[in-house]
N, CA, C and O atoms as CSV, one atom per row, in Angstrom:
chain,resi,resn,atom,element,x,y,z
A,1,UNK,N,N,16.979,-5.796,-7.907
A,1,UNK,CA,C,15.785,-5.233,-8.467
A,1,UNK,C,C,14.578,-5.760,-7.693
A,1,UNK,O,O,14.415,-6.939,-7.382
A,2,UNK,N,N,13.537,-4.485,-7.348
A,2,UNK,CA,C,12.510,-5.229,-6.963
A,2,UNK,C,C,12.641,-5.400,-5.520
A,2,UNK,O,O,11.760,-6.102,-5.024
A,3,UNK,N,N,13.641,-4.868,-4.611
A,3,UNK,CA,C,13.692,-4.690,-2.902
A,3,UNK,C,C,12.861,-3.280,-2.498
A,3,UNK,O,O,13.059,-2.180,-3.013
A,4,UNK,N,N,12.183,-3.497,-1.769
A,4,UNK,CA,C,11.804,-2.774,-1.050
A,4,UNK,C,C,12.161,-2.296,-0.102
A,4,UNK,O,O,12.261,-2.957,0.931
A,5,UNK,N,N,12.593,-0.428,-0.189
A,5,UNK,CA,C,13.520,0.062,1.167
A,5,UNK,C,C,12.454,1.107,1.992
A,5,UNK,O,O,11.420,1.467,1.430
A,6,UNK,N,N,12.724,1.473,3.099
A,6,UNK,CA,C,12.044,2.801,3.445
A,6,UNK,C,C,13.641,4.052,3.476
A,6,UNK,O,O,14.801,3.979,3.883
A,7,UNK,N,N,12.964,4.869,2.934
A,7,UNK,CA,C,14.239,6.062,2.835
A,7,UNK,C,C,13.699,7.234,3.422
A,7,UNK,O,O,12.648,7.709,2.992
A,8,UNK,N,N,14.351,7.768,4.411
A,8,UNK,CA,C,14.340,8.624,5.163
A,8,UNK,C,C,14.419,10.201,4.578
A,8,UNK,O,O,15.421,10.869,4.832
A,9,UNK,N,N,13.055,10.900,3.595
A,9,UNK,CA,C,13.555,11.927,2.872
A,9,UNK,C,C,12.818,13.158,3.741
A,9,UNK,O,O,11.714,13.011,4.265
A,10,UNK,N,N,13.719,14.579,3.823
A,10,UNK,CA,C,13.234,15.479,5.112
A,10,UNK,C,C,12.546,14.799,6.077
A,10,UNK,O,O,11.355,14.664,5.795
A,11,UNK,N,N,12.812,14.427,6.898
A,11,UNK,CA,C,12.323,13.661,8.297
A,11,UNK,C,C,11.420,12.662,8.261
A,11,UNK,O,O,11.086,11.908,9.175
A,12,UNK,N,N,10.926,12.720,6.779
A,12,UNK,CA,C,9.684,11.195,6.939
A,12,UNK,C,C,10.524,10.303,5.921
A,12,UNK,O,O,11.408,10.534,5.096
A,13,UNK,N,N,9.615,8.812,6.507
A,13,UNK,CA,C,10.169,7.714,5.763
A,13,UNK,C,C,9.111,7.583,4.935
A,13,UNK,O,O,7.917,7.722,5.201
A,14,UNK,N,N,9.984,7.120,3.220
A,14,UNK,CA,C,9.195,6.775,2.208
A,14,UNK,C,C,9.205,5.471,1.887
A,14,UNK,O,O,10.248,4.856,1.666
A,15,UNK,N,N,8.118,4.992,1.840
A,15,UNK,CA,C,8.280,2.920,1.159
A,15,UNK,C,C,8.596,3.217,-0.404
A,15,UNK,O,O,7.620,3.615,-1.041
A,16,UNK,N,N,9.893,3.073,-1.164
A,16,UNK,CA,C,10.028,2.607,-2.716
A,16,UNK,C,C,10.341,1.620,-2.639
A,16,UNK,O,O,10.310,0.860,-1.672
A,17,UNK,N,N,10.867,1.403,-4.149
A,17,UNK,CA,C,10.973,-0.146,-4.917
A,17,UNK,C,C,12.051,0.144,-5.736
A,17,UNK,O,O,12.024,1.095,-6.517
A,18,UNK,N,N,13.280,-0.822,-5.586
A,18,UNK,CA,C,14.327,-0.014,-6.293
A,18,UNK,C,C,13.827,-0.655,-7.766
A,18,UNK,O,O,13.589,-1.860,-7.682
A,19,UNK,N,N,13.635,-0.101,-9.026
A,19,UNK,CA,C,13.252,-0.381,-10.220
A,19,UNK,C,C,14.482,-0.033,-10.738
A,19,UNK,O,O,14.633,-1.057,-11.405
A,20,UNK,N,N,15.785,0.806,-11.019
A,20,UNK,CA,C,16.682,0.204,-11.776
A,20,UNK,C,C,17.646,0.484,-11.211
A,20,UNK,O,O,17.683,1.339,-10.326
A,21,UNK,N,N,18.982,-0.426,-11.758
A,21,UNK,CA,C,20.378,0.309,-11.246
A,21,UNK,C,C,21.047,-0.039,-12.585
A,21,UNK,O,O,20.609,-0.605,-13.587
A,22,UNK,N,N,22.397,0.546,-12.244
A,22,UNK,CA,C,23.438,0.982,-13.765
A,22,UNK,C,C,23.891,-0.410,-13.563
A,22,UNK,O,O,23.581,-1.088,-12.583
A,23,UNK,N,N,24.805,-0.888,-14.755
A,23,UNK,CA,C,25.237,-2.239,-14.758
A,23,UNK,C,C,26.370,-2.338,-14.141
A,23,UNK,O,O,26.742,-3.506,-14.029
A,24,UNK,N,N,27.642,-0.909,-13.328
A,24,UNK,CA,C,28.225,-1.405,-12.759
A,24,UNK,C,C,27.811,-0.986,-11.052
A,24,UNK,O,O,28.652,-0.757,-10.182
A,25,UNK,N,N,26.498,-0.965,-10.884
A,25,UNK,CA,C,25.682,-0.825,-9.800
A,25,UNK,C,C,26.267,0.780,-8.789
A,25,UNK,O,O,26.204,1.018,-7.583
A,26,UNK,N,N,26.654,1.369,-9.625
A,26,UNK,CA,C,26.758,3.060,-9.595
A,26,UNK,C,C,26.132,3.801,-9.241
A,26,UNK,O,O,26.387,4.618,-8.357
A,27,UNK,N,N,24.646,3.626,-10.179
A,27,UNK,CA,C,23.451,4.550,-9.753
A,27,UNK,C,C,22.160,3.405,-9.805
A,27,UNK,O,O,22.065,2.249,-10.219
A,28,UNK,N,N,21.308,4.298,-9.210
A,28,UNK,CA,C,20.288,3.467,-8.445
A,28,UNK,C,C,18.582,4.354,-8.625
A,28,UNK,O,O,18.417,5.557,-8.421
A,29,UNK,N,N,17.867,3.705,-8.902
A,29,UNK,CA,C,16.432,4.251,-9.023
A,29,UNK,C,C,15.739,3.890,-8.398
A,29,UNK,O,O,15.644,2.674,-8.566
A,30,UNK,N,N,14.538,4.554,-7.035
A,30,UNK,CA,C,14.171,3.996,-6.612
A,30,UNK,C,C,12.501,4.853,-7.053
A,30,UNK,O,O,12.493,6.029,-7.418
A,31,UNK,N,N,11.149,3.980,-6.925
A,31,UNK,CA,C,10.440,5.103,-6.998
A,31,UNK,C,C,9.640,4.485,-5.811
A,31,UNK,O,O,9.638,3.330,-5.387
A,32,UNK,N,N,8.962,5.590,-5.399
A,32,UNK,CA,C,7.940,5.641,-4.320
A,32,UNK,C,C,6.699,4.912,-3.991
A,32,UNK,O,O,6.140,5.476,-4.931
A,33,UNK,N,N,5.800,4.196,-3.524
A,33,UNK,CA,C,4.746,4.365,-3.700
A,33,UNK,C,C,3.893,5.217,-4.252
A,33,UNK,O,O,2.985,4.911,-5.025
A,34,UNK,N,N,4.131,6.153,-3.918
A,34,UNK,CA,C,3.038,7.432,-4.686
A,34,UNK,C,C,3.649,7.558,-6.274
A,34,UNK,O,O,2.836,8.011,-7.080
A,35,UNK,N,N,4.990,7.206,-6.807
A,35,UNK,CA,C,4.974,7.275,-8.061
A,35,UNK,C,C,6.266,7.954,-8.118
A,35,UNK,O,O,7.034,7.095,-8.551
A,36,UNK,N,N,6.914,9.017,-7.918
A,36,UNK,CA,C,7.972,9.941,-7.389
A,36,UNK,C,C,9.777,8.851,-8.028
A,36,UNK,O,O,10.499,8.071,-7.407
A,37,UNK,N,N,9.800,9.093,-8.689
A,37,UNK,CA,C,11.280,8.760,-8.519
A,37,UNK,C,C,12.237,9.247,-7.429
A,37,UNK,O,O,11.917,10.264,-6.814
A,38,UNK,N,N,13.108,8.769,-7.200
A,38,UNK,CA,C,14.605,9.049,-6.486
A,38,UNK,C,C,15.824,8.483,-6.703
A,38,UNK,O,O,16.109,7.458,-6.085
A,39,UNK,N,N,16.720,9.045,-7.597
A,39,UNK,CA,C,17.736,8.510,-8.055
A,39,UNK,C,C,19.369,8.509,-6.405
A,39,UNK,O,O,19.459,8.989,-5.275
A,40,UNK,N,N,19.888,8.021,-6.937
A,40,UNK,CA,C,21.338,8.157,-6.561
A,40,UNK,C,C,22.129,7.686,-6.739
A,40,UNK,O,O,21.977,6.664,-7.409
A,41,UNK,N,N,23.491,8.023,-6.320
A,41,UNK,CA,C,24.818,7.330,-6.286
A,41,UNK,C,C,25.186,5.667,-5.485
A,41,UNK,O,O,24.740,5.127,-4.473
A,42,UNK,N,N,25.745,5.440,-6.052
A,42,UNK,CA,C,26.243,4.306,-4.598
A,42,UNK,C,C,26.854,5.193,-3.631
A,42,UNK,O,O,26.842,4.647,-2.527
A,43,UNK,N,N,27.120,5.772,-3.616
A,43,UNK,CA,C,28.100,6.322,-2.479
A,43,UNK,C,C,26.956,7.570,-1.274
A,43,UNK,O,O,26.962,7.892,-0.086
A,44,UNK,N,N,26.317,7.820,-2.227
A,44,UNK,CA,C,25.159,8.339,-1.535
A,44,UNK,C,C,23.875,7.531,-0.433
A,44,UNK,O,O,23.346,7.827,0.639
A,45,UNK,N,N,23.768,6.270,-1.515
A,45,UNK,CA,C,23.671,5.183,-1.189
A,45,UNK,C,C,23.917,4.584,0.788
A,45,UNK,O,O,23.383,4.517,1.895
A,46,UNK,N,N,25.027,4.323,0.063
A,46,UNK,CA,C,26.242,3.712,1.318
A,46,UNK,C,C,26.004,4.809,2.707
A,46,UNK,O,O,25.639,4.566,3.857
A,47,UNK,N,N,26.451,6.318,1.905
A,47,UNK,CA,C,26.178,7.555,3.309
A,47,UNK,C,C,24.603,7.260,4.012
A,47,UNK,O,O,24.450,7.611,5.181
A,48,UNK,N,N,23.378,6.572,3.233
A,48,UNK,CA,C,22.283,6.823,4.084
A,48,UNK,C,C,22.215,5.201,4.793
A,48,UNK,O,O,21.504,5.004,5.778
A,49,UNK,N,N,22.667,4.588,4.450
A,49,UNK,CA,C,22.742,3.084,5.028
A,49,UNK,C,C,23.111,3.292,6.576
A,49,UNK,O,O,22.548,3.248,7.669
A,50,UNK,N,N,24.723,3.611,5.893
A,50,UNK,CA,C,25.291,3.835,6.963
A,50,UNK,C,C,24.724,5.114,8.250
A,50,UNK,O,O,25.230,4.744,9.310
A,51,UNK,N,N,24.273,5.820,8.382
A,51,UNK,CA,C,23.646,7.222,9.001
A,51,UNK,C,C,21.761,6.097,9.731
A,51,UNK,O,O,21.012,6.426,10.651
A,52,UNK,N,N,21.687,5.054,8.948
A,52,UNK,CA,C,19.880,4.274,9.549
A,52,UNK,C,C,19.070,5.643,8.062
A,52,UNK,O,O,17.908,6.037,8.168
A,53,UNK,N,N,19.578,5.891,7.416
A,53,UNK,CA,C,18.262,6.694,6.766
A,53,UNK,C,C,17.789,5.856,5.818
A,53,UNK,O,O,16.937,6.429,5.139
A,54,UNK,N,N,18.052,4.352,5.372
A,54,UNK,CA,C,17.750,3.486,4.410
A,54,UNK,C,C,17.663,2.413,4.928
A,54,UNK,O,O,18.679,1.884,5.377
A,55,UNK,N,N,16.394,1.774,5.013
A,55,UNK,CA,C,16.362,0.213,5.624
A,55,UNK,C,C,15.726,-0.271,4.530
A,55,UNK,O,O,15.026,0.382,3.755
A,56,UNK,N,N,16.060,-1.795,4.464
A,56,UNK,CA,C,15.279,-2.724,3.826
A,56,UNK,C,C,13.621,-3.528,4.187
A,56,UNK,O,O,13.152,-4.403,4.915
A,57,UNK,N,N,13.319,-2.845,3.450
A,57,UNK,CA,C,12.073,-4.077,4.000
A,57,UNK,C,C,11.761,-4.968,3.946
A,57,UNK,O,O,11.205,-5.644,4.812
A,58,UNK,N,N,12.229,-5.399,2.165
A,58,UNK,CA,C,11.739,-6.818,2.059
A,58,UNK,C,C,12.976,-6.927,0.584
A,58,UNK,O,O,13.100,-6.024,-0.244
A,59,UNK,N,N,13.691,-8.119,0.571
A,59,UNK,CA,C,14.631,-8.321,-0.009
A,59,UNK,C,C,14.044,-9.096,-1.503
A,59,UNK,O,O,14.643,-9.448,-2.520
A,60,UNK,N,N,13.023,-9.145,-1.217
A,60,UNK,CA,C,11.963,-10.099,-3.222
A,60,UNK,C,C,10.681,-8.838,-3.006
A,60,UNK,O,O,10.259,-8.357,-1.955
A,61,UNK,N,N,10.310,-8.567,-4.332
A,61,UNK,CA,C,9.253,-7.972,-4.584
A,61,UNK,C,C,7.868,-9.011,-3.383
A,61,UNK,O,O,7.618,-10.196,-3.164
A,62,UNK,N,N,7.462,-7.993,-3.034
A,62,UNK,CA,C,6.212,-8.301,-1.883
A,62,UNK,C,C,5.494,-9.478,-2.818
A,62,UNK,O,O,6.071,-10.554,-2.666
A,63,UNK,N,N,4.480,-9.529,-3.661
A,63,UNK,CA,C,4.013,-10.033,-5.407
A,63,UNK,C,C,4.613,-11.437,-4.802
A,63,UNK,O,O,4.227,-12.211,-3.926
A,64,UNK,N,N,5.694,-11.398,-5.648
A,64,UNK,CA,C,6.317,-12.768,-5.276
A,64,UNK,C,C,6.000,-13.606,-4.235
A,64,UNK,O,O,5.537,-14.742,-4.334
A,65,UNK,N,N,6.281,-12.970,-3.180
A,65,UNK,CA,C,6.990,-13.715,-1.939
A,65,UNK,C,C,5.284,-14.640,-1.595
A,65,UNK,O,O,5.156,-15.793,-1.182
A,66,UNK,N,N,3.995,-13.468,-2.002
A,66,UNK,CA,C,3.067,-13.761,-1.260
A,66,UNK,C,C,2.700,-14.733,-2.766
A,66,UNK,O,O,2.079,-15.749,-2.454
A,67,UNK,N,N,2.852,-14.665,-3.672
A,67,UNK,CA,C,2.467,-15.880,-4.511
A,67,UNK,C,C,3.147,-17.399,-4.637
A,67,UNK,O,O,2.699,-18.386,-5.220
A,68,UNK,N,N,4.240,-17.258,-3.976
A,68,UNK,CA,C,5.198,-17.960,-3.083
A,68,UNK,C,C,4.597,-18.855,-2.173
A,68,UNK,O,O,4.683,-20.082,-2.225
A,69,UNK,N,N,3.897,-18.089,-1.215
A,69,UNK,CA,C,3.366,-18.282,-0.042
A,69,UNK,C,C,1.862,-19.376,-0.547
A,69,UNK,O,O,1.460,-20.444,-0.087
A,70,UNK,N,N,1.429,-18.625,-1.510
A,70,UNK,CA,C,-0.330,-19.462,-2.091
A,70,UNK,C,C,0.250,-20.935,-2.907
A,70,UNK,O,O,-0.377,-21.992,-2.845
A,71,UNK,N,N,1.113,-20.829,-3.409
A,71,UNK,CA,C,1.705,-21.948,-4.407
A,71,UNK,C,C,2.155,-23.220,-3.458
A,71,UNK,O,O,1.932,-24.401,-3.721
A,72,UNK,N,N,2.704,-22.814,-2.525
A,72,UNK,CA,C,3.081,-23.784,-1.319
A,72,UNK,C,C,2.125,-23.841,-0.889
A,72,UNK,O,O,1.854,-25.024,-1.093
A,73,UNK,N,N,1.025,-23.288,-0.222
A,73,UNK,CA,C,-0.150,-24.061,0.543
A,73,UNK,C,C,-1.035,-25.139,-0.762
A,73,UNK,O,O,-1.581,-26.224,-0.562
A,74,UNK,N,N,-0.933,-24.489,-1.872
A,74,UNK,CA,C,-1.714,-25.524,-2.977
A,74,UNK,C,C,-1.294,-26.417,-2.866
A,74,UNK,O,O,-2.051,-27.387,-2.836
A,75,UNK,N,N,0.264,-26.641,-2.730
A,75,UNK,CA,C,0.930,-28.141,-2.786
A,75,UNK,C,C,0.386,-28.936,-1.872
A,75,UNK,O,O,-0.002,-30.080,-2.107
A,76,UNK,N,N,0.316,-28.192,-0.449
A,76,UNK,CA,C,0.069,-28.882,0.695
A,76,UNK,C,C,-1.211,-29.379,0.963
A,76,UNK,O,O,-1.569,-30.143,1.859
A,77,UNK,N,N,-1.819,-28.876,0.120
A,77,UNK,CA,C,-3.525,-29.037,-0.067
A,77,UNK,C,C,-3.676,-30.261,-1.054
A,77,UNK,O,O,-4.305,-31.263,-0.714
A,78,UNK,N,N,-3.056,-30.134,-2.326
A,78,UNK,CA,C,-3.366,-31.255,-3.311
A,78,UNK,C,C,-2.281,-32.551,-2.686
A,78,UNK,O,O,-2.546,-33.718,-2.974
A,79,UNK,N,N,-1.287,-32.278,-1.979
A,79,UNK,CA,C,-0.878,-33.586,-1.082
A,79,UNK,C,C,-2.105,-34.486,-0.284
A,79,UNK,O,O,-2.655,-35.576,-0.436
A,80,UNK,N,N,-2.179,-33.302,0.682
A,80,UNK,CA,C,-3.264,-33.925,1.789
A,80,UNK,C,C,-4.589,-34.805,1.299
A,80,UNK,O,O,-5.152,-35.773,1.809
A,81,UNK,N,N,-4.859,-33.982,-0.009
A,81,UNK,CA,C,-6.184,-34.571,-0.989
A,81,UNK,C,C,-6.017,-36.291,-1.489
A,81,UNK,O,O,-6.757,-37.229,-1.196
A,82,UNK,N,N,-4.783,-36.290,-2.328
A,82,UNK,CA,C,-4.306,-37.234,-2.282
A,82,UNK,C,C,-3.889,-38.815,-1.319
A,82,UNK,O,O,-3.726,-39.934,-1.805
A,83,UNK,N,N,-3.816,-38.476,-0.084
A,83,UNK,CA,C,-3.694,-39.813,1.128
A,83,UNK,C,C,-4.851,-40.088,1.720
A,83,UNK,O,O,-4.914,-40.978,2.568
């Protein structure tokens, strides 16, 4: 939940966010930036992986990674303050 793919739909690539999948990871929801759902199969899935029509972009919600990123420099900041 929460990866970011680009999917290759009629010749352009779209940036979504996969927001849900089934619990035995079957089907898959991804929606768009612009808002747009796109559902599928795993196996549909797998066919665009495999073919380059589905790449990953970023494996943690973007959000995260970059609040991630601010939380670790605070540390490194209230260290340095400290000696």
């Amino acid at each position: 939940m929460g990866t970011w793919v680009e999917i290759q739909i009629k010749g352009e690539w779209v940036r979504a966010q996969l927001t849900w999948c089934s619990p035995m990871a079957t089907l898959f929801m991804f929606t768009s930036v612009g808002g747009a759902a796109h559902s599928m199969s795993r196996r549909t899935l797998d066919k665009l992986r495999a073919s380059d029509h589905v790449r990953i972009v970023a494996d943690r919600p973007v959000v995260d990674e970059a609040l991630d990123h601010v939380a670790r420099a605070a540390l490194k900041n209230s260290i340095g303050k400290k000696a």
